[in-house]
N, C-alpha and C positions, 0 to 999 in steps of 0.2 A: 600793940606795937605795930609801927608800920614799917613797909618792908618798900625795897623798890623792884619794879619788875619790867623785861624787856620785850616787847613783844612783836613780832616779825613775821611776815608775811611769807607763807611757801611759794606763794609766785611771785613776779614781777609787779608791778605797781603802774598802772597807766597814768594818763593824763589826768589831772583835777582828783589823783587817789594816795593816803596814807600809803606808804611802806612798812614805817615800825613808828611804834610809840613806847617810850617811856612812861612809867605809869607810877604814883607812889600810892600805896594801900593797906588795907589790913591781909589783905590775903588774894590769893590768883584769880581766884574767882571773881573776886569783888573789882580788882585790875582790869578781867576782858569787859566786866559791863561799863564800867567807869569809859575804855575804850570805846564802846560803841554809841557811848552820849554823841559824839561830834564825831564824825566821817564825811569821805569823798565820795566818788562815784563808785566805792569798791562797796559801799549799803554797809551794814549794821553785824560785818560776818568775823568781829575782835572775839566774842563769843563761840567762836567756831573753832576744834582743836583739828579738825585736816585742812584750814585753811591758815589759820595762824600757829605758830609755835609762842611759849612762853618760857620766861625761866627769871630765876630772882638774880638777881644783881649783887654780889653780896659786896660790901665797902669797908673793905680790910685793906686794902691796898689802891694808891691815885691809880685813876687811867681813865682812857675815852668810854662813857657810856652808850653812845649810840651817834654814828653816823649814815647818814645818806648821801651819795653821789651822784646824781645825775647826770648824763653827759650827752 
């Protein structure tokens, strides 16, 4: 079964760098490497848990899954 997962970055995001990714998978694990196929200049660190946080999405109820703001 697959699950969807959010995954978000403990710092800020520069220029030419992911923030958060959306990810859909079998499992959280499987979510950070899927995430680190394709990145910015932030490298290969969606496998990293003191850099990135994770958590599942659960879809019981409409709402916004993931936004970014830059400004």
């Amino acid at each position: 079964m697959l699950s969807v997962y959010k995954l978000t970055r403990r710092e800020q995001a520069g220029y030419c760098e992911f923030y958060e990714k959306v990810i859909v998978a079998e499992n959280m694990g499987r979510a950070r490497e899927l995430a680190n196929e394709v990145h910015g200049l932030e490298g290969p660190i969606w496998t990293d848990t003191s850099k990135v946080t994770c958590r599942t999405v659960y879809l019981s109820t409409e709402g916004v899954i993931a936004e970014t703001f830059c400004n």
